[in-house]
C-alpha positions as CSV (number, residue, x, y, z in Angstrom):
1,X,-7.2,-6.0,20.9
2,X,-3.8,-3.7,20.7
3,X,-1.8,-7.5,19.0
4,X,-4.6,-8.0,16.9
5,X,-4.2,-4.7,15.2
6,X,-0.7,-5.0,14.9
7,X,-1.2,-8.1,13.2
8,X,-3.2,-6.7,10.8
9,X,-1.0,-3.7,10.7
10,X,2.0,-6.4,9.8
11,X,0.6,-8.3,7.3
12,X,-2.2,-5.9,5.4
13,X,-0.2,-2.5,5.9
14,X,3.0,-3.2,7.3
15,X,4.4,0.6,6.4
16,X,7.0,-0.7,4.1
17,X,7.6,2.4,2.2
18,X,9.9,1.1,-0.6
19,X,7.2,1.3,-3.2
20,X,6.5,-2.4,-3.7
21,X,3.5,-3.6,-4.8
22,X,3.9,-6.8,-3.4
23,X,0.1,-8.1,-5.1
24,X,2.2,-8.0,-8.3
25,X,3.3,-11.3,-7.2
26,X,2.3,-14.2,-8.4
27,X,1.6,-18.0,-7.3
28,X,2.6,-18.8,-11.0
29,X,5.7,-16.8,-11.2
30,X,9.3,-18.4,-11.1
31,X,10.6,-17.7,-7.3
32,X,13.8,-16.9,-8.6
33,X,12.1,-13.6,-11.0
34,X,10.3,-12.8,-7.7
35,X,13.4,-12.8,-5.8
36,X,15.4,-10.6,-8.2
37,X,12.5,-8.4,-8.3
38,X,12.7,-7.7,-4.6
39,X,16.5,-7.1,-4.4
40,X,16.4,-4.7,-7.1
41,X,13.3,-2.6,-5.5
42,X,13.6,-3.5,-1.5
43,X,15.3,-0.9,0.9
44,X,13.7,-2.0,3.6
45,X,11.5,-4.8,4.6
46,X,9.6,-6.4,7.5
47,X,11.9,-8.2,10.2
48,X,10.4,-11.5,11.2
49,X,11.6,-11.6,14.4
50,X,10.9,-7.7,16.2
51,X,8.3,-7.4,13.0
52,X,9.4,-3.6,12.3
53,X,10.3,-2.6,9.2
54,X,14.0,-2.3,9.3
55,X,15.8,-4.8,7.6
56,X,18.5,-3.4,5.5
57,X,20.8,-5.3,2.9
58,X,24.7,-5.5,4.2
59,X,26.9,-3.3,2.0
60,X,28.1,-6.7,1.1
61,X,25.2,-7.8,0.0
62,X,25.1,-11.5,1.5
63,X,22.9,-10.8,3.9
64,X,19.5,-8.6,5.7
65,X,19.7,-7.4,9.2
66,X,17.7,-5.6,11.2
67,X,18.4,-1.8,12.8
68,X,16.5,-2.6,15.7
69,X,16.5,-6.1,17.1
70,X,20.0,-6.9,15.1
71,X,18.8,-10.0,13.8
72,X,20.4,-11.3,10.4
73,X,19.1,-13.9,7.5
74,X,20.9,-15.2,4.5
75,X,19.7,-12.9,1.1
76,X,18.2,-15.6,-0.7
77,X,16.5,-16.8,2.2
78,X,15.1,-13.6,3.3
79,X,14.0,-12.9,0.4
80,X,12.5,-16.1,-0.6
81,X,10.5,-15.9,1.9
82,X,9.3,-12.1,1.5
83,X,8.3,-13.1,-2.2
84,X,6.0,-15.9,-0.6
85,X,8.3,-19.2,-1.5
86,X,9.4,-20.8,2.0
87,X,13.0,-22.0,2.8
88,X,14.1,-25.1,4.7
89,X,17.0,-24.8,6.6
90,X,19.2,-26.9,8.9
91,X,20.7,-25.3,12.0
């Protein structure tokens, strides 16, 4: 029952307090305005490997990490993905 609720927790109340209201997103909205949104407003969002809400942007810029777990992803690709418009990549 516990990893149901954090599901839930994650995906319906995932304790991002950076102020985003993410339902302001929409299907019919160019990815790249969605994507530009969210690096302008987002301190800190949901990792998507641990799932805590601790990925920071580099002081660099050109990429998230997470405090926690240390895991890293590309801006653009993080935040692609956030906005709700899925990546492929190639290892």
């Amino acid at each position: 029952m516990k990893r149901e609720k954090d599901e839930y927790d994650f995906i319906y109340d995932n304790g991002d307090d950076s102020g985003i209201d993410y339902s302001a997103l929409s299907e019919a909205e160019d990815p790249e305005d969605a994507v530009d949104r969210l690096r302008e407003e987002l301190e800190r969002g949901p990792c998507p490997k641990c799932r805590k809400v601790t990925m920071v942007r580099s002081e660099t810029g050109v990429c998230y990490y997470c405090l926690d777990c240390g895991y890293a992803e590309h801006e653009v690709i993080y935040l692609r993905n956030l906005a709700g418009y899925p990546m492929e990549t190639e290892d």
